[in-house]
C-alpha positions in Angstrom: 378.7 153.8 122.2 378.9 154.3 126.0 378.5 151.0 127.4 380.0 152.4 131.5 375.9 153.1 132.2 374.4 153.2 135.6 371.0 152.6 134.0 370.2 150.3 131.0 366.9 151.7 129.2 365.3 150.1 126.2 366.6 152.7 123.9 369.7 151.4 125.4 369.2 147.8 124.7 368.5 149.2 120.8 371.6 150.8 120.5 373.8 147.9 121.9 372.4 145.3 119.9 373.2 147.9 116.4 376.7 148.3 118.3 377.3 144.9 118.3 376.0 143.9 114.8 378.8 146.8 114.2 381.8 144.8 114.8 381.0 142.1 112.8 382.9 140.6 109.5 380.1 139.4 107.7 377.0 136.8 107.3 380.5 134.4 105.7 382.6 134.6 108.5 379.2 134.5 110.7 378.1 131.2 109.4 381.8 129.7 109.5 382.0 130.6 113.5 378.4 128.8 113.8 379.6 125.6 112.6 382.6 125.6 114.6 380.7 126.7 117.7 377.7 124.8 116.9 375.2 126.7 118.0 371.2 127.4 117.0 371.9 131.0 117.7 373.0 133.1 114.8 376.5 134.1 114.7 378.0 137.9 113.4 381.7 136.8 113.7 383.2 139.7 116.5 386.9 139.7 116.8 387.8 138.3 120.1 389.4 141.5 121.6 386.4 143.4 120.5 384.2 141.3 122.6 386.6 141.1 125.8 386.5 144.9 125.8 383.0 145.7 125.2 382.7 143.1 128.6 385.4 145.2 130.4 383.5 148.6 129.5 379.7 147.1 130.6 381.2 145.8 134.1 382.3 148.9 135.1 379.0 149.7 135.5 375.8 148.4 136.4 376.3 145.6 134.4 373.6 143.5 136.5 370.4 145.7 134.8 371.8 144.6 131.4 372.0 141.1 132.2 368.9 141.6 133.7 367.3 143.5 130.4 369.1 142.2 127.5 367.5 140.0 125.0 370.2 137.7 123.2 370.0 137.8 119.7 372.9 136.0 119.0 376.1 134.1 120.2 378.1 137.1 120.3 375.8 138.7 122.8 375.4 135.1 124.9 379.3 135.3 125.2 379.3 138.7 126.2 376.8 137.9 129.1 379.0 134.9 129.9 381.7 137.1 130.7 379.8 139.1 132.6 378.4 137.0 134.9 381.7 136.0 135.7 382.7 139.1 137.0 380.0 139.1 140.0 382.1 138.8 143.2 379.3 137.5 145.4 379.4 133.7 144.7 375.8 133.1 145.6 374.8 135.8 143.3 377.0 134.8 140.6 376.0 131.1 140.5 372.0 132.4 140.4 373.1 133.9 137.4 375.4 131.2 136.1 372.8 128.5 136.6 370.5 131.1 134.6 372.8 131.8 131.9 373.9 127.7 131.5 370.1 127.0 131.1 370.3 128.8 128.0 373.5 127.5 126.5 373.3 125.1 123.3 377.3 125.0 122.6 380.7 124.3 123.8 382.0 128.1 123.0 379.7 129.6 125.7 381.0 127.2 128.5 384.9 127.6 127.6 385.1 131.0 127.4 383.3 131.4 131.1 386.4 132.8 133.4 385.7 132.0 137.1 387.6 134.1 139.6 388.6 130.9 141.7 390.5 131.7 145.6 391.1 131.0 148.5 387.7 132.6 149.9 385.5 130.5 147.5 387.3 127.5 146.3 385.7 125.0 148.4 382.1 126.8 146.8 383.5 126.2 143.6 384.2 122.7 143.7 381.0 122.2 145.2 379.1 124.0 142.4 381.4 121.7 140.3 380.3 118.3 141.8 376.5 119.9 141.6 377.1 120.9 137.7 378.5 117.1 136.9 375.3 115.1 138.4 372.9 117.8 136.4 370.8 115.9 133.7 372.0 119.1 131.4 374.6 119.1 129.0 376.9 121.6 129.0 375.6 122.4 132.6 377.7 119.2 133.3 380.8 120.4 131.0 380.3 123.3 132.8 381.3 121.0 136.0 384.3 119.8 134.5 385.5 123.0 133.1 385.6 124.6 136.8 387.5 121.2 138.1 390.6 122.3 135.5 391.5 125.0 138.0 391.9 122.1 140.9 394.3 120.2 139.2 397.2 121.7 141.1 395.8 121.3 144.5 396.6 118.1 146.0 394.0 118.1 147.9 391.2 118.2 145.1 393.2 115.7 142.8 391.5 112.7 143.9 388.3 114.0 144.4 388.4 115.2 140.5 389.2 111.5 139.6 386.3 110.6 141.2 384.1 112.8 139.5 385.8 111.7 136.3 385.1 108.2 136.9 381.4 108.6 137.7 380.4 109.9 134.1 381.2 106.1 132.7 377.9 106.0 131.6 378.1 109.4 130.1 376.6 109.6 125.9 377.1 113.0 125.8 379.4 114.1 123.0 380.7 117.1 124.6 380.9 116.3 128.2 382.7 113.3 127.4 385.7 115.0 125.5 385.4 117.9 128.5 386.4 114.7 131.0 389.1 113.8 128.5 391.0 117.2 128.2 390.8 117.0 132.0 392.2 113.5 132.0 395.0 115.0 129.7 395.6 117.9 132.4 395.7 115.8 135.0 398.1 113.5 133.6 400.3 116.9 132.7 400.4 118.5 136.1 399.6 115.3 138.6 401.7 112.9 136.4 402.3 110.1 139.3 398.8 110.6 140.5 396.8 110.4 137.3 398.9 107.0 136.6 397.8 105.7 139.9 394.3 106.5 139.4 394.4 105.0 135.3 394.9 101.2 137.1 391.3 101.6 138.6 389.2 104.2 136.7 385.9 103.7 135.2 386.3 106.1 132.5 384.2 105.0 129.1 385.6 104.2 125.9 385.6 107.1 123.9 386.9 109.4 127.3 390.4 107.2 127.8 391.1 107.0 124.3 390.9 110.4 123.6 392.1 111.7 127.0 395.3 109.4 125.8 395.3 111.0 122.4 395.2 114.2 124.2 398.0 113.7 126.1 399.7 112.3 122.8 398.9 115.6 121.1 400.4 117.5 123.8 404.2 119.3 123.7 403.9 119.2 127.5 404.4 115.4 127.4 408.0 113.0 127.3 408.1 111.2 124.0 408.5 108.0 126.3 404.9 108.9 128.4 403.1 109.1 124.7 404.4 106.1 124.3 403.9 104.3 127.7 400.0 106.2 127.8 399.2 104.0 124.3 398.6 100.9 126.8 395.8 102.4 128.3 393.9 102.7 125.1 391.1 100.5 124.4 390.5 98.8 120.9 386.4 99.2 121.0 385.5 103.0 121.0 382.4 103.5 122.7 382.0 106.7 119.8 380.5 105.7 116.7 
């Protein structure tokens, strides 16, 4: 199928979902990807490099009218407009779409696979879309948040802004958002080592976020055997997950 269209027709619509359904391995493989994911959606199992190029081939051309048109049938099709609106270069337009597309989202797939196109022109945008995304009463709206903070890590001047944001989910019951805040932690603690220890004698993280941010970083190959074994101190006995 040509998916490089300038117009997007219902006809059109028809064809991509059949295109789509094409690529699939099977209602097996389709239920196995919905319990991982976790998702209501039904899911058809598309290899990964299928999906990234039918994305490449739709944004080359008005890729807007199919986001615009397309009904989502399933998680395949959700990722694929994920991707997508990632690739609009106006940030105001992109986060109309974003904030559309994230009001939609039921699982943790559709929110990791989003690729932002973070620089120098709209970083301070992005990290205020971030702190926006983190204070929304949303789930995966707010991983969404903490998702976008991963590419601030290595800016000094963002680090302890991040912490901040960390610290101010403390109250946070959300299964999702709260292990997004601990593979942050774990990032943190990987590329702003000195800074993240500083920050671990006053944070406000809950429970269940330090403990597994410290598993995290105890899972990691990026990490000194002696840091594993120094990070087990910050642990707490009482997990706040049950």
């Amino acid at each position: 199928m040509d998916l490089v269209k300038k117009h997007w027709g219902v006809e059109d619509m028809t064809s991509f979902h059949e295109y789509v359904l094409s690529f699939s391995k099977g209602p097996e493989k389709g239920e196995w990807e919905r319990k991982i994911v976790n998702t209501s959606l039904p899911c058809i199992a598309v290899p990964s490099p299928a999906l990234k190029k039918i994305i490449a081939q739709i944004s080359k051309g008005n890729f807007l009218e199919f986001l615009n048109k397309i009904h989502i049938l399933n998680y395949t099709e959700q990722a694929i407009c994920g991707g997508l609106v990632c690739r609009i270069k106006d940030f105001s337009l992109m986060k109309k779409y974003l904030d559309e597309y994230l009001s939609k989202v039921d699982n943790w797939a559709a929110v990791d696979t989003l690729k932002f196109n973070i620089n120098n022109a709209n970083k301070k945008e992005y990290f205020s879309l971030a702190e926006t995304y983190v204070k929304s009463p949303q789930t995966f709206m707010r991983r969404c948040g903490l998702i976008i903070l991963f590419k601030f890590v290595n800016d000094d001047s963002y680090i302890d802004k991040i912490f901040d944001i960390m610290s101010s989910l403390s109250s946070e019951t959300e299964y999702y958002v709260n292990m997004a805040n601990a593979w942050l932690f774990a990032e943190c603690f990987t590329k702003q080592r000195e800074r993240t220890l500083k920050f671990l004698k006053t944070h406000n993280m809950n429970d269940f976020t330090i403990n597994k941010g410290v598993q995290k970083c105890r899972d990691s190959y990026r990490i000194s055997a002696e840091d594993k074994q120094m990070l087990l101190q910050y642990k707490r006995k009482k997990n706040a997950a049950k």
